[in-house]
N, C-alpha and C positions, 0 to 999 in steps of 0.2 A: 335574510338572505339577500344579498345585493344582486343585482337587474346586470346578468349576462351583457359584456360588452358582442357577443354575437347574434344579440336577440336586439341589441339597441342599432348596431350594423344594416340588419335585413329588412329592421323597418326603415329605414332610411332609403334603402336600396328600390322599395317597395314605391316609396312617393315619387322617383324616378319615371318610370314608362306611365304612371296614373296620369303624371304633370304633363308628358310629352300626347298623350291620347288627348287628353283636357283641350290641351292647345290645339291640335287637330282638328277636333269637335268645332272648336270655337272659331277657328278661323274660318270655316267652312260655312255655321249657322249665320256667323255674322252677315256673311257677302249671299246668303238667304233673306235676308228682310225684306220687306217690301220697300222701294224705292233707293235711291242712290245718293250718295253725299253729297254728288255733284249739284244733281238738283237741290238737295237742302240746303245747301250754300248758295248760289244764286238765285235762288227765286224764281220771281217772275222774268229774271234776264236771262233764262237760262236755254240758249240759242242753242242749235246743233254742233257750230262751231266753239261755243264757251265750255258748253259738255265735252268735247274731244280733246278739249285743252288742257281742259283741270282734269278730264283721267288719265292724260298724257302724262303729264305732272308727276301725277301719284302714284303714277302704274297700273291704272285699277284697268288700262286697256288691254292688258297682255294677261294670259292664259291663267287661271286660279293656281296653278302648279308652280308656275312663275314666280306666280306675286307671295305660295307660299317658300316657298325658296329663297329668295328676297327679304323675307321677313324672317326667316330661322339664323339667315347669314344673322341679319344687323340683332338679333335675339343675344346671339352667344357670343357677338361684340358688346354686349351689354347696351344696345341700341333700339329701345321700341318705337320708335319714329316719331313724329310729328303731327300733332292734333291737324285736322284739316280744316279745324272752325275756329281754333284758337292761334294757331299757327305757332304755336311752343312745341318743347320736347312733352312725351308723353313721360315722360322718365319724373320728370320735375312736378309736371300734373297731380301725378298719383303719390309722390314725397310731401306735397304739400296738401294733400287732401285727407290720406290714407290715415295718419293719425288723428284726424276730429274720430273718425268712425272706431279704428282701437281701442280710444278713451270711451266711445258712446257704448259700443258692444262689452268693453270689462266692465264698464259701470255697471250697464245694467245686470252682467252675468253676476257681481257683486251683490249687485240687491237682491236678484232671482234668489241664492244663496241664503242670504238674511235672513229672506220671508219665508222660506219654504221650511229651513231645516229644524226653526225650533217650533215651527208649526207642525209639524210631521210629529215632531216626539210627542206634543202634545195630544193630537189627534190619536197616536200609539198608542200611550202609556193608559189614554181614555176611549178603549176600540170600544165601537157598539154604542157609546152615549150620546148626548144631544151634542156635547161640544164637538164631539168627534162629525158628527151631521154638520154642523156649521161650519168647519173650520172647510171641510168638502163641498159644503155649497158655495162659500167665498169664492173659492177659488176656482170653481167651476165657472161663475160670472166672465173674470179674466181669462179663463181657456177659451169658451166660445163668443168670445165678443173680437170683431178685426179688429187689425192691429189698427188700422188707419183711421177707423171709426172711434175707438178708443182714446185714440192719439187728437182727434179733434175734440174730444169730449173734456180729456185733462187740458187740455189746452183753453178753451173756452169759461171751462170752471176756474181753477187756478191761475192763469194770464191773464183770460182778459175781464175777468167779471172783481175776483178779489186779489189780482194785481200781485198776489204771492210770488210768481216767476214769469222771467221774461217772455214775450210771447215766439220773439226767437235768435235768434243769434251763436255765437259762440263764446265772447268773452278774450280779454284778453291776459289775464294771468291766472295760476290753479284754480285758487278760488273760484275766482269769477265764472271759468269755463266748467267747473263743477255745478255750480249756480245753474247756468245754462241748460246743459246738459240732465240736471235731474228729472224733468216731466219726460224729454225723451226717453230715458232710457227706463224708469219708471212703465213708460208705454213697453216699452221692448221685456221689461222684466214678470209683468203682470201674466202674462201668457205660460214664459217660461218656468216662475215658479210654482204656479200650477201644476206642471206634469214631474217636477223635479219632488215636489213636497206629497202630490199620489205616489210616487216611485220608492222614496223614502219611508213612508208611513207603510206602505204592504212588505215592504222588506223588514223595516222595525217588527212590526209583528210577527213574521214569519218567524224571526230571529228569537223573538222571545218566547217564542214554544219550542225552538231546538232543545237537545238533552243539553248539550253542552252548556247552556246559559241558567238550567236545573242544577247541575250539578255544582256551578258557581257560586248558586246561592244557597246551595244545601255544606258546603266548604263553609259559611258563614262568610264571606265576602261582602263587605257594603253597596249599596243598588248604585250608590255613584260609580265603583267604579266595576259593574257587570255591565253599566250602561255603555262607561267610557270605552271600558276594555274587551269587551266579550261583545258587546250588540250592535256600538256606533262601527269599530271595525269593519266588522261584515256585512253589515245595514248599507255603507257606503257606499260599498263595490261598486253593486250597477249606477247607483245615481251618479259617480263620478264618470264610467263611461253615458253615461245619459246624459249630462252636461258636455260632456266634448262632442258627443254626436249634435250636439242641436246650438254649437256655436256657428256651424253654417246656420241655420235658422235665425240666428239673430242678425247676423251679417247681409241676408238676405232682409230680414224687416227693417234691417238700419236704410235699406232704398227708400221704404215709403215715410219712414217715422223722417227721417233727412229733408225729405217733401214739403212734409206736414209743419215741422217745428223751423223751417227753412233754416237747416243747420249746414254749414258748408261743409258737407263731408265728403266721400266717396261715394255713395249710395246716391244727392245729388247730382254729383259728377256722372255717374252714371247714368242716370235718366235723361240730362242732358244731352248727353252721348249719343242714346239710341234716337232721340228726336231730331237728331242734326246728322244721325247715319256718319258721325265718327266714328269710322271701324276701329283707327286705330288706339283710341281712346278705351274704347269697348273691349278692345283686343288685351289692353294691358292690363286694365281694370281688372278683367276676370282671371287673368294670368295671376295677378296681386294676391285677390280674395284666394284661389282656387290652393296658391302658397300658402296662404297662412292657414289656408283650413287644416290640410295635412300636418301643417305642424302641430296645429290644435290638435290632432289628431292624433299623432307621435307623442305629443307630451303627455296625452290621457292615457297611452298603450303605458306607457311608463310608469306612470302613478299606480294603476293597476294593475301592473307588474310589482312593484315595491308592495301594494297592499296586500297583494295576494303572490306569493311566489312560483306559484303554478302554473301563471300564466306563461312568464316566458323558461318554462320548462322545456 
């Protein structure tokens, strides 16, 4: 049954007033942080008349109503302003950043995938035995271990001790930024296919005590394809809304693994940001991430609309 074009409409309609609240929120917490750009920009020269000057400058002297007003205008001019530390567009910033992080969060969302799903069947098809113990304690290590701590560990092991991968950079053709990229995102995937490959295997199970999947193999049907057809089907569901719910979570750990493997993405960019009290940096960034989640997000209602037709009933 094909996915209602009024059901793919409303969700779109839906990321609308979330994006416009999002922006709100964030203009607001930003110009909360403790300290001011001004000062992070100048330093120790940073006089009463140097302060007045550069928030004269940037507007940060006049009323937060103002300055959000000001910024909605040059928004919907397709205009997010100018770094105040780097003195570029913010526009050009986050085009040239945003896809290291893209590539680092599907990579890893890739492997999380890999690891998880045939480990789940496995663990399934073997509920209650040793293997099925092991395969849950693995992956327990990588659920509760941080990401950042984890992230220095592949890194020290594999970088810089047996020289397997770089210790950090980006690379500059596929390959190469594949190369790069894999301990990070590695780091970002160990956590995620954990709850992906729990999620999987208690559904697998569940699924194979349904009637329906008795009744398949009582028709005389082959276990490939009650597996394919009748189990992975419906087994799927939640783990594929479970993967789009938790690509904010990777986008969110790509800050600190970006850090760690000093990959130049958005995630550095960002930390950057907040230490130099670049709002408007800060501002775009999250405007950036906050878009692509919901799309993340739209594409999952979708998928899960096509897999189950109920949904956008």
């Amino acid at each position: 049954m094909p996915i209602s074009l009024r059901y793919v409409v409303l969700r779109l309609l839906q990321i609308v007033p979330t994006f416009l609240l999002i922006m709100v929120v964030m203009f607001v917490l930003v110009r909360l942080l403790p300290g001011d750009p001004t000062s992070a920009l100048l330093g120790e020269r940073a006089t009463d008349e140097a302060v007045a000057r550069i928030n004269a400058q940037y507007g940060l002297d006049k009323p937060i109503l103002v300055q959000f007003g000001v910024f909605l205008a040059s928004f919907f001019r397709g205009d997010l302003g100018d770094s105040i530390v780097d003195k570029t567009p913010v526009l050009g910033l986050i085009l040239s950043r945003l896809p290291v992080t893209l590539f680092l969060t599907a990579l890893a969302a890739l492997l999380s995938v890999v690891m998880a799903v045939p480990l789940a069947f496995v663990a399934a098809l073997r509920h209650g035995s040793g293997t099925d113990s092991a395969i849950r304690a693995g992956f327990q290590v990588g659920l509760s271990t941080p990401v950042f701590y984890l992230g220095i560990l592949l890194l020290t092991l594999f970088a810089a001790h047996l020289h397997w991968f770089p210790v950090g950079g980006y690379g500059e053709h596929f390959g190469d930024k594949l190369y790069h990229l894999f301990l990070p995102a590695l780091t970002l995937a160990l956590s995620l296919s954990a709850v992906l490959m729990r999620n999987l295997r208690n559904s697998i199970v569940e699924v194979l005590e349904a009637e329906y999947v008795d009744f398949a193999r009582a028709k005389g049907l082959k276990a490939r394809v009650v597996l394919g057809k009748h189990v992975l089907r419906n087994a799927v569901i939640p783990t594929v809304t479970l993967l789009g719910l938790n690509i904010g979570t990777l986008f969110g750990g790509a800050v600190i693994t970006e850090t760690v493997f000093a990959v130049p993405g958005a995630g550095r960019l960002m930390i950057g940001a907040i230490f130099g009290r670049d709002y408007p940096v800060i501002l775009g960034l999250t405007l950036a991430l906050a878009l692509l989640v919901s799309l993340v997000f739209l594409v999952t209602d979708l998928v899960q609309a096509a897999l189950d037709p109920r949904v956008s009933a």
